[in-house]
TORROVEX-71300 format. One line per field, with one value per atom (N, C-alpha, C, CB): residue number from 1; residue in one letter; atom name; y, z, x. Coordinates in steps of 0.05 Angstrom, whole numbers, padded with zeros to 5 digits. Atoms other than C-alpha are relative to their C-alpha. Glycine has a CB too. Layout:
# residues N
pavex c(NUM | ...)
voba c(a | ...)
zavex c(CA | ...)
Y c(Y | ...)
Z c(Z | ...)
X c(X | ...)
This chain:
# residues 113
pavex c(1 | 1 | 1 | 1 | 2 | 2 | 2 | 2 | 3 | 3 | 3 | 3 | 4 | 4 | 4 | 4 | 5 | 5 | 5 | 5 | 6 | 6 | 6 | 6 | 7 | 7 | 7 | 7 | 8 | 8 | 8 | 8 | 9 | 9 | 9 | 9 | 10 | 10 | 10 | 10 | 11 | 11 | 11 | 11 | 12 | 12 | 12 | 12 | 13 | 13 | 13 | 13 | 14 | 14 | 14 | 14 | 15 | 15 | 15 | 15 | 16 | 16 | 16 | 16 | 17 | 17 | 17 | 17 | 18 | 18 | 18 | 18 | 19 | 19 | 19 | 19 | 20 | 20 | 20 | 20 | 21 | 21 | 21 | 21 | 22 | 22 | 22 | 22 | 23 | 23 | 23 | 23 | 24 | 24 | 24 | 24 | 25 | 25 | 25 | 25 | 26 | 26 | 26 | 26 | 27 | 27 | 27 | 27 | 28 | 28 | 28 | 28 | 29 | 29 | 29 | 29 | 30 | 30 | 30 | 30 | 31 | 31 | 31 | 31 | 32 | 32 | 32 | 32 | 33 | 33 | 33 | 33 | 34 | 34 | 34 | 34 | 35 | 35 | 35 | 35 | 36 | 36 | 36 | 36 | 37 | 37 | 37 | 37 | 38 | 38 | 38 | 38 | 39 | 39 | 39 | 39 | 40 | 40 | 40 | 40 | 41 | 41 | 41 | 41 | 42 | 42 | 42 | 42 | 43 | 43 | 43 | 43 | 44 | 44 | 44 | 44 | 45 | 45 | 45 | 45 | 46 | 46 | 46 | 46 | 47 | 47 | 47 | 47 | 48 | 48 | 48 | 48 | 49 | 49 | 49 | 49 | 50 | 50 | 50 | 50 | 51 | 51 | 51 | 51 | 52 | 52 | 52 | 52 | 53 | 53 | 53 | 53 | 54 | 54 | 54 | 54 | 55 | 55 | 55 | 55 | 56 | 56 | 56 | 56 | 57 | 57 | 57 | 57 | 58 | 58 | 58 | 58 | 59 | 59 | 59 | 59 | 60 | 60 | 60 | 60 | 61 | 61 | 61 | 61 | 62 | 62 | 62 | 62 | 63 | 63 | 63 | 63 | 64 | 64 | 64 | 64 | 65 | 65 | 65 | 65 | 66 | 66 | 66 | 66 | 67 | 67 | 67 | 67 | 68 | 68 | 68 | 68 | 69 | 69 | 69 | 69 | 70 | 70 | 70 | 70 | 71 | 71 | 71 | 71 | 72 | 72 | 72 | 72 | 73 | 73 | 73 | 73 | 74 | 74 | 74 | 74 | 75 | 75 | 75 | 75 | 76 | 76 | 76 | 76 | 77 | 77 | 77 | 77 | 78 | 78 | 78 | 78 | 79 | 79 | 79 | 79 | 80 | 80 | 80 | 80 | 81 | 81 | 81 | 81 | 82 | 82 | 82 | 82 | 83 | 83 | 83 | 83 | 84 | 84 | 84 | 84 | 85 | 85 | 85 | 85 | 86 | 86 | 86 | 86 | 87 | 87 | 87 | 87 | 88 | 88 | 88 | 88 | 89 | 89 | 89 | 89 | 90 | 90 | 90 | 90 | 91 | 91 | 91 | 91 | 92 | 92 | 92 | 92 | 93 | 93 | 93 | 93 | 94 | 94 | 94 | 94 | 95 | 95 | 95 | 95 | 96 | 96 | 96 | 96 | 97 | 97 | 97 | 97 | 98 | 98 | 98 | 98 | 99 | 99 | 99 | 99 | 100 | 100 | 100 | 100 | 101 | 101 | 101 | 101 | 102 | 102 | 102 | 102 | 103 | 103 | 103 | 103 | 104 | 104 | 104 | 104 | 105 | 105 | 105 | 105 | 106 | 106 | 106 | 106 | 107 | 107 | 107 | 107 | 108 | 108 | 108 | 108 | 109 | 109 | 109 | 109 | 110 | 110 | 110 | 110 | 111 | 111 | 111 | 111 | 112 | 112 | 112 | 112 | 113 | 113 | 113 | 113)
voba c(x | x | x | x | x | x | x | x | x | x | x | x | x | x | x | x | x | x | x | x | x | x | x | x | x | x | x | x | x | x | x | x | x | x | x | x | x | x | x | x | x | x | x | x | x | x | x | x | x | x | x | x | x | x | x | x | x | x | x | x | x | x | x | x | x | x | x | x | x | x | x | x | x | x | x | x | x | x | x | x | x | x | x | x | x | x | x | x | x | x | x | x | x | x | x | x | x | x | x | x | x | x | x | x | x | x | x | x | x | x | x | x | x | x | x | x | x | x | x | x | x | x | x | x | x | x | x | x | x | x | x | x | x | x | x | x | x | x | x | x | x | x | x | x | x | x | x | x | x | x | x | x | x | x | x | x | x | x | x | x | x | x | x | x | x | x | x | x | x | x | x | x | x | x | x | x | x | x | x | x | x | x | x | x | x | x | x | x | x | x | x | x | x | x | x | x | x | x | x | x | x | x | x | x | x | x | x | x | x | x | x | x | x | x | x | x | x | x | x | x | x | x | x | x | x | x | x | x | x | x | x | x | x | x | x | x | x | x | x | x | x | x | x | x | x | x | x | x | x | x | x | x | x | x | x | x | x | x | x | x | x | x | x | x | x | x | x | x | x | x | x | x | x | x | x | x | x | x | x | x | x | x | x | x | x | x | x | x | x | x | x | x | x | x | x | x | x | x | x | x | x | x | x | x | x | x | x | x | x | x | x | x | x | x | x | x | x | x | x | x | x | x | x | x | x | x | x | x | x | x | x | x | x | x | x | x | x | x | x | x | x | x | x | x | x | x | x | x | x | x | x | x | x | x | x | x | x | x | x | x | x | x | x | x | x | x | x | x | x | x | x | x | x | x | x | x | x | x | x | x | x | x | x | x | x | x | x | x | x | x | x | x | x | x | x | x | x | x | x | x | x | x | x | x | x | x | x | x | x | x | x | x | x | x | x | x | x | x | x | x | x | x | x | x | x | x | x | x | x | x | x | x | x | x | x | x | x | x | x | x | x | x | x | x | x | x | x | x | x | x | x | x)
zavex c(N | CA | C | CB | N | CA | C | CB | N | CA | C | CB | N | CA | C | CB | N | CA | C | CB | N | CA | C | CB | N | CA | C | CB | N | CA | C | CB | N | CA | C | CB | N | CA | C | CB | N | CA | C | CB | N | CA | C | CB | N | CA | C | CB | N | CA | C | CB | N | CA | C | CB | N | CA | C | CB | N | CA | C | CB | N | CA | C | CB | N | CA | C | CB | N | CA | C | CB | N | CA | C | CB | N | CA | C | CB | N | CA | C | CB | N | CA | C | CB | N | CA | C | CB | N | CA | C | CB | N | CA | C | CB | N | CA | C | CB | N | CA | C | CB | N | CA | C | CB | N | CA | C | CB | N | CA | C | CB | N | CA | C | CB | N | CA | C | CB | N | CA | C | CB | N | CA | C | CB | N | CA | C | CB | N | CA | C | CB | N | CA | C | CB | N | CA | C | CB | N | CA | C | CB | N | CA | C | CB | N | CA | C | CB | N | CA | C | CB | N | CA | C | CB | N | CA | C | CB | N | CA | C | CB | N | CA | C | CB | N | CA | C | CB | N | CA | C | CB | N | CA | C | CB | N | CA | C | CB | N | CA | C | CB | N | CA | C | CB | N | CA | C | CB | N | CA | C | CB | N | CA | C | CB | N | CA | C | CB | N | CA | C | CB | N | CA | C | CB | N | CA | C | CB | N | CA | C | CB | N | CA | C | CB | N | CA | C | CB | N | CA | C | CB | N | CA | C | CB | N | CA | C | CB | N | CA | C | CB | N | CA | C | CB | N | CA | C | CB | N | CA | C | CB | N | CA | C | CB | N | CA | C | CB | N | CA | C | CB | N | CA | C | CB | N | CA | C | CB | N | CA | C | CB | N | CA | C | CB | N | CA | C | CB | N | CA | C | CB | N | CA | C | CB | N | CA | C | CB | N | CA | C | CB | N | CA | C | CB | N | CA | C | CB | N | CA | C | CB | N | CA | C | CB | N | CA | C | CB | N | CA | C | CB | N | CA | C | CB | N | CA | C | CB | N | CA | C | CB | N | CA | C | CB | N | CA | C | CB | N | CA | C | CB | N | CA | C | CB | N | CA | C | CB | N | CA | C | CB | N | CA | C | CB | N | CA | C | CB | N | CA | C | CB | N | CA | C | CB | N | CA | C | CB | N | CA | C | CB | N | CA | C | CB | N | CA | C | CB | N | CA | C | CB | N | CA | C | CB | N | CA | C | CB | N | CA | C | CB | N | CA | C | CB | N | CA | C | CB | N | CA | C | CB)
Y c(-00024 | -00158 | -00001 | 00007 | 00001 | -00187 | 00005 | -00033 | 00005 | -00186 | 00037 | -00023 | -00022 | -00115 | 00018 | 00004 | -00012 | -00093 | -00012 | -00001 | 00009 | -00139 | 00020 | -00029 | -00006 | -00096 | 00033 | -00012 | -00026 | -00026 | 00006 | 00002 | 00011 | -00061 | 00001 | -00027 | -00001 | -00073 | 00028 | -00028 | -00027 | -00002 | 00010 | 00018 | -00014 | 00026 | -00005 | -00007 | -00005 | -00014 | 00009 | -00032 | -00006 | -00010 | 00030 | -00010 | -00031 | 00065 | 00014 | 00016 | -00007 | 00071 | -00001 | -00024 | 00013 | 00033 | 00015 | -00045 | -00008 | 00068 | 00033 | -00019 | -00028 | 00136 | 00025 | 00001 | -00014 | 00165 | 00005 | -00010 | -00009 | 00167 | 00022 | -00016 | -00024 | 00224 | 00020 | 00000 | -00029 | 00258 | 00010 | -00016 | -00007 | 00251 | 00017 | -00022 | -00011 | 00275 | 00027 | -00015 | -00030 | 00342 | 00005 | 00007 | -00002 | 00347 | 00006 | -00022 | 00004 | 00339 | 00013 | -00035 | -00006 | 00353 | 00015 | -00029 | -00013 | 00402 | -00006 | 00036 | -00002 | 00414 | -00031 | 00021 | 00026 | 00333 | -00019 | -00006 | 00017 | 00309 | -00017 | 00012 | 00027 | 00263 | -00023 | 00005 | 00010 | 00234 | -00017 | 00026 | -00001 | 00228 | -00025 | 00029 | 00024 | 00190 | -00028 | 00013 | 00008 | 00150 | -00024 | 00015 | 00017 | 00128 | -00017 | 00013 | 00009 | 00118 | -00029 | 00018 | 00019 | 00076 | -00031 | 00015 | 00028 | 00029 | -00008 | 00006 | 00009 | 00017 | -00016 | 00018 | 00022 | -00036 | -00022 | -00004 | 00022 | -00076 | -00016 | 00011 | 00007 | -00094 | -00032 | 00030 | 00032 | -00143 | -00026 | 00008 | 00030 | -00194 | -00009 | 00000 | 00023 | -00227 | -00014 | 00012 | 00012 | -00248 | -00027 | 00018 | 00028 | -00306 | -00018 | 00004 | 00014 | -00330 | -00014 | 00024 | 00016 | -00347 | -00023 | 00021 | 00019 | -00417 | 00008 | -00029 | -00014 | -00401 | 00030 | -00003 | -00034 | -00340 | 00026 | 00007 | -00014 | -00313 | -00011 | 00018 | 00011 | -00325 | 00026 | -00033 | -00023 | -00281 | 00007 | -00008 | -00002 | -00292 | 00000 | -00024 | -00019 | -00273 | 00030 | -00013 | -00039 | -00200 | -00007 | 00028 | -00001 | -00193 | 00016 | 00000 | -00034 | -00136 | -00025 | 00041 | 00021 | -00178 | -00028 | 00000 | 00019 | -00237 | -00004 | 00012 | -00011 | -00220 | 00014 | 00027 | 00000 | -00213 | 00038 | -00025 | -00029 | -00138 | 00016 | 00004 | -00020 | -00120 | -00007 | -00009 | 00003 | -00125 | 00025 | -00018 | -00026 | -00072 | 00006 | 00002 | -00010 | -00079 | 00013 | -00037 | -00009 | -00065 | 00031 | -00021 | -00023 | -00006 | 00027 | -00010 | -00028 | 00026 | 00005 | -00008 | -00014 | 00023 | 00011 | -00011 | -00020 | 00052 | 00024 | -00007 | -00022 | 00106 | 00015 | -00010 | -00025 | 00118 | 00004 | -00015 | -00014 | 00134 | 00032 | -00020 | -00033 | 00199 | 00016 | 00008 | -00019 | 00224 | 00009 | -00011 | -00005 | 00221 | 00023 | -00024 | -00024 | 00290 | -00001 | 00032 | -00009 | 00276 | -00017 | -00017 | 00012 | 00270 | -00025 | 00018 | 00024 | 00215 | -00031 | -00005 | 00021 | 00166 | 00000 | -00004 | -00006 | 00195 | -00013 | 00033 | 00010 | 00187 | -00037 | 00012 | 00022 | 00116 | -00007 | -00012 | 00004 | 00112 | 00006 | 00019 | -00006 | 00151 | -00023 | 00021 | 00022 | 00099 | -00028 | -00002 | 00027 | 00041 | 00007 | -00023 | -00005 | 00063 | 00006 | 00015 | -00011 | 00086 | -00033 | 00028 | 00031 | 00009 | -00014 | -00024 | 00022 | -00024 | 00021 | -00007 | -00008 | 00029 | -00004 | 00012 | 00002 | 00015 | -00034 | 00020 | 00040 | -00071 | 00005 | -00017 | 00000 | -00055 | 00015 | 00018 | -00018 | -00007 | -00032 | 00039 | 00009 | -00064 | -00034 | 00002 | 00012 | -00115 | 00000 | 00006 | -00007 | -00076 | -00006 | 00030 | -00002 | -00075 | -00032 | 00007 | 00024 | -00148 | -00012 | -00013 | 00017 | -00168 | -00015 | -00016 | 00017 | -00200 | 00008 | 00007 | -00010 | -00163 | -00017 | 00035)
Z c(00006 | -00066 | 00009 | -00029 | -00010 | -00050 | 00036 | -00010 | -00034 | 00025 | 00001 | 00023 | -00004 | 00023 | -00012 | -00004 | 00004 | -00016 | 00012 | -00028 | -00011 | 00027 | 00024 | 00005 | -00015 | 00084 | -00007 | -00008 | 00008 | 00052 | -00002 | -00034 | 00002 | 00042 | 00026 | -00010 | -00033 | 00116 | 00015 | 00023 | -00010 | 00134 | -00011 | -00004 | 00012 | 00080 | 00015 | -00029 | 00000 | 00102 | 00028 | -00006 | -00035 | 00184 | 00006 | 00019 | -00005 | 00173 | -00009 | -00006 | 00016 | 00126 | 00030 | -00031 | -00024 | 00181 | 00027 | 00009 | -00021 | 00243 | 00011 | 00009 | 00000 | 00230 | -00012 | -00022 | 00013 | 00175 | 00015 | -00021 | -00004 | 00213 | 00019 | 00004 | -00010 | 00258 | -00016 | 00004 | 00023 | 00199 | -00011 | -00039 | 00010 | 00178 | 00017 | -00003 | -00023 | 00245 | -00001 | 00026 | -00005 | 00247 | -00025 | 00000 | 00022 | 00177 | -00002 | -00012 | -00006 | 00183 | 00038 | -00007 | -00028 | 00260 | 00020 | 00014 | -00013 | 00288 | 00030 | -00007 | -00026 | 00356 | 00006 | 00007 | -00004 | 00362 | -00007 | -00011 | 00018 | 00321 | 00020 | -00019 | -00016 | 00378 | 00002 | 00029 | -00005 | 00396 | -00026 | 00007 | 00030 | 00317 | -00001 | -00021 | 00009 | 00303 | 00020 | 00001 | -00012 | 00357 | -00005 | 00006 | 00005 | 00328 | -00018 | -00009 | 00018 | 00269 | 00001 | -00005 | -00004 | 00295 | 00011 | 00025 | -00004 | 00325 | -00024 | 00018 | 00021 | 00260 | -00008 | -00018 | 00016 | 00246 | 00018 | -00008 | -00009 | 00288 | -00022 | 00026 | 00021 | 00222 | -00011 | -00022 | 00007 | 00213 | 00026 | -00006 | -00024 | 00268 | -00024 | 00035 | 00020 | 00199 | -00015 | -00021 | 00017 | 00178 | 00021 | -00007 | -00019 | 00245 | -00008 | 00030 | 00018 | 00200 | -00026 | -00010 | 00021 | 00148 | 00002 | -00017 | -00007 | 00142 | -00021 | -00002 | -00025 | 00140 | 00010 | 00001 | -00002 | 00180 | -00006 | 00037 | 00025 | 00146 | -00013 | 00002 | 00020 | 00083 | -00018 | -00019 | 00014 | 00061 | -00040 | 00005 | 00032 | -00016 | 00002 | -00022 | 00008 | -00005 | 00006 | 00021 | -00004 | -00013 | 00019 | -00046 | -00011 | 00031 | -00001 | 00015 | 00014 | -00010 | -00015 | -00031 | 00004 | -00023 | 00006 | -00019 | -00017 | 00012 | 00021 | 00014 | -00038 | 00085 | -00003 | 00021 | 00003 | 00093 | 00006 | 00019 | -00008 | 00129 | -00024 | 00030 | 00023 | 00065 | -00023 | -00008 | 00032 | 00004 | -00003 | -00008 | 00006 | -00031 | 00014 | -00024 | -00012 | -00002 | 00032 | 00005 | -00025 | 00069 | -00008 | 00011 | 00009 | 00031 | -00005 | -00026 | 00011 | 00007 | 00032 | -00035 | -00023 | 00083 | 00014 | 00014 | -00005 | 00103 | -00010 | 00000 | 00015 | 00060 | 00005 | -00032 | -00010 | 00078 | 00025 | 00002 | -00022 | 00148 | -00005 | 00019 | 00002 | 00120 | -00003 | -00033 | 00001 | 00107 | 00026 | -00015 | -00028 | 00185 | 00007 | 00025 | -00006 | 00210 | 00035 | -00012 | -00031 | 00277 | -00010 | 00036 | 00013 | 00267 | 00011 | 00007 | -00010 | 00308 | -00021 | 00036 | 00010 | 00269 | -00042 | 00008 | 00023 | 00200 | 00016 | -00011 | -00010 | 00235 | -00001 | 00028 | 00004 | 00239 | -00032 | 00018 | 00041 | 00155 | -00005 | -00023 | 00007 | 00144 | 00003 | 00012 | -00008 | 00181 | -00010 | 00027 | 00019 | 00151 | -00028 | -00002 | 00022 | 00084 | -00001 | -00009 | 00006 | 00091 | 00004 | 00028 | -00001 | 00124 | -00029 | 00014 | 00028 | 00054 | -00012 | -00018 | 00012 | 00022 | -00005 | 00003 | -00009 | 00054 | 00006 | 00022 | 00018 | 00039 | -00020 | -00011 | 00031 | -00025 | -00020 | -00009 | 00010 | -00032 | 00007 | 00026 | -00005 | 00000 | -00015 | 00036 | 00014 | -00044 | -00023 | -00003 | 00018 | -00104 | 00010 | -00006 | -00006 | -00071 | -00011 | 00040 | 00000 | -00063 | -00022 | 00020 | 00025 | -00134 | 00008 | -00019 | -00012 | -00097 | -00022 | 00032 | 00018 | -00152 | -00022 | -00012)
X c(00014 | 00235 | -00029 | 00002 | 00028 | 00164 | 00003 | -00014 | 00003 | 00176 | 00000 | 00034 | -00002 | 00192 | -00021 | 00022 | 00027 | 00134 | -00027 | -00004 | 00019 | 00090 | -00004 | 00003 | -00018 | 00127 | -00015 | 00034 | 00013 | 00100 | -00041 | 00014 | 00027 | 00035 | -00014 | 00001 | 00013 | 00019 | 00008 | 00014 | 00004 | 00041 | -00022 | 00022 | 00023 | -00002 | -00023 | -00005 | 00036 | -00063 | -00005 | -00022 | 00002 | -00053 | -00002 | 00029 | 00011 | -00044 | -00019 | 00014 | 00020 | -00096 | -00025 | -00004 | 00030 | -00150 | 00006 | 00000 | 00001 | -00114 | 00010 | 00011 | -00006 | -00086 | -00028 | 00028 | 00018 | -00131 | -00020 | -00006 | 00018 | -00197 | 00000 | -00012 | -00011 | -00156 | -00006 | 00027 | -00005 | -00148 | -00037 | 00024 | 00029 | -00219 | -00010 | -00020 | 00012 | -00239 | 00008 | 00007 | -00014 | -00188 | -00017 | 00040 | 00002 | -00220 | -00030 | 00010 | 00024 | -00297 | -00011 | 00000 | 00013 | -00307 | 00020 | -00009 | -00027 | -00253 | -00006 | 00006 | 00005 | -00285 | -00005 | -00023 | 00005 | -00299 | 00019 | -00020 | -00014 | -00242 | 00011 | 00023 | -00009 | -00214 | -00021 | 00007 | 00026 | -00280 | -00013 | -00019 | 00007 | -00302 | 00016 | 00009 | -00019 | -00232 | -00002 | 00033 | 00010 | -00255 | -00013 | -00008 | 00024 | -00313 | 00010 | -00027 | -00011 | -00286 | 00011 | 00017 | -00021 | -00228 | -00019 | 00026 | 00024 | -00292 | -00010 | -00029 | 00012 | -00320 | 00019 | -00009 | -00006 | -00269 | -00010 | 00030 | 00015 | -00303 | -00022 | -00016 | 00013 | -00344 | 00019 | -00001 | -00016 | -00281 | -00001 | 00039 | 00006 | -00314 | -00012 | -00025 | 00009 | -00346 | 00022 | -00019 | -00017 | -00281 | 00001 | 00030 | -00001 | -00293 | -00019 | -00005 | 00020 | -00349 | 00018 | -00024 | -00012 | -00299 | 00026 | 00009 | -00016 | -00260 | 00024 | -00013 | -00008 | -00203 | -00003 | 00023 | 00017 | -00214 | 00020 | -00013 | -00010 | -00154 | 00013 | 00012 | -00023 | -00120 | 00001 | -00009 | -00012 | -00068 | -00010 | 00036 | 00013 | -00095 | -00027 | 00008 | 00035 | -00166 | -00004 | -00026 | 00002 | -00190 | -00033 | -00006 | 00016 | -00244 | -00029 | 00011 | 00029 | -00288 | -00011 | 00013 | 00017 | -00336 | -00002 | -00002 | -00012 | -00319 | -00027 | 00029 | 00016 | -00341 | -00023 | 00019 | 00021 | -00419 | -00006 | -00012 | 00000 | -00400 | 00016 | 00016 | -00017 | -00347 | -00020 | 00039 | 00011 | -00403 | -00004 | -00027 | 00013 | -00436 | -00022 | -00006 | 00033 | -00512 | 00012 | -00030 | -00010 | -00466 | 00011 | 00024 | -00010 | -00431 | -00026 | 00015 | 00016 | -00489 | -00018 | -00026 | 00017 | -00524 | 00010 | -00014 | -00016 | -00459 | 00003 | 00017 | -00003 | -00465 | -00032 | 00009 | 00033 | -00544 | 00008 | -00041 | -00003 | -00518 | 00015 | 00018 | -00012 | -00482 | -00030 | 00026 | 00023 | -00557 | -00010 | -00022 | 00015 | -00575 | 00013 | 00002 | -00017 | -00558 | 00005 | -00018 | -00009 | -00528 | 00032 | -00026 | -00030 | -00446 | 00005 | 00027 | -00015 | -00431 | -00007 | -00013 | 00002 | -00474 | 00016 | -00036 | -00017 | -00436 | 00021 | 00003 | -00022 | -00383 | 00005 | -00001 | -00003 | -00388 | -00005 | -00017 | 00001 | -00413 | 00019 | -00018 | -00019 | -00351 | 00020 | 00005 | -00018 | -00310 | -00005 | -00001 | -00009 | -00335 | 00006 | -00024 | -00007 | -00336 | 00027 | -00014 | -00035 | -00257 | 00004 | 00021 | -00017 | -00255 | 00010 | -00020 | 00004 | -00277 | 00018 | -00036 | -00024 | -00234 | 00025 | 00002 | -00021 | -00177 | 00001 | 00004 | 00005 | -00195 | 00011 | -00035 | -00004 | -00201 | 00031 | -00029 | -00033 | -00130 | 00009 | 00020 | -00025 | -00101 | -00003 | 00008 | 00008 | -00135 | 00021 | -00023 | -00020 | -00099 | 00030 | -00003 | -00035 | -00034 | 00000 | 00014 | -00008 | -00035 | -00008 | -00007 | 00016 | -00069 | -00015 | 00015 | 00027 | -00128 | -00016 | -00015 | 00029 | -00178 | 00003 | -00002)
C-alpha cells in the first residue's frame, strides 16, 4: 500500500511544480499566460541548492527549510517580488512561492514535518 501512495505522491508533487503554474498563468495573466507559465515553470531552478546538500537527495528529508533557497527569509523575498509592478518579475514570486508550497504539500504527504 505504501508504494502506491508514494505513486500518488509523485504525481501530486510533479503536477503541482509543472502543470499548475499554466494554471496560474490562464488565471493571473490571460493575454501572457503561456509566457507567465513559463516563467513560472523557471523558478524551479531555485532547486540547484539541493547540489549543496550531502546527500543531495534523501528521500526522508523535507527540504522547507532544509535548502538555503527553501527557508522562510527566501520566502518572504519571494513574496516582496509580488510588490514590483511589472508581471513578469511577480511572475517569478508567484512561482517560487507555489515551489515551497508544493515542498511543503509534499513534505505532508510524506510525514517529513
Amino acid at each position: 500500500m505504501e508504494i502506491v501512495s508514494d505513486i500518488y505522491r509523485h504525481i501530486i508533487h510533479y503536477s503541482f511544480h509543472l502543470l499548475v503554474p499554466f494554471v496560474f498563468g490562464k488565471l493571473f495573466w490571460k493575454e501572457n499566460w503561456w509566457k507567465a507559465g513559463l516563467i513560472m515553470l523557471g523558478t524551479m531552478v531555485i532547486d540547484l541548492d539541493h547540489l549543496l546538500a550531502d546527500p543531495i537527495f534523501d528521500p526522508d528529508r523535507c527540504g522547507i527549510g532544509f535548502h538555503p533557497l527553501h527557508t522562510l527569509w527566501a520566502g518572504i523575498a519571494y513574496g516582496g517580488l509580488l510588490v514590483i509592478p511589472y508581471w513578469k518579475v511577480r511572475a517569478v514570486g508567484i512561482g517560487c512561492l507555489w515551489h515551497l508550497c508544493t515542498d511543503a504539500i509534499d513534505c505532508l504527504l510524506g510525514r517529513l514535518v
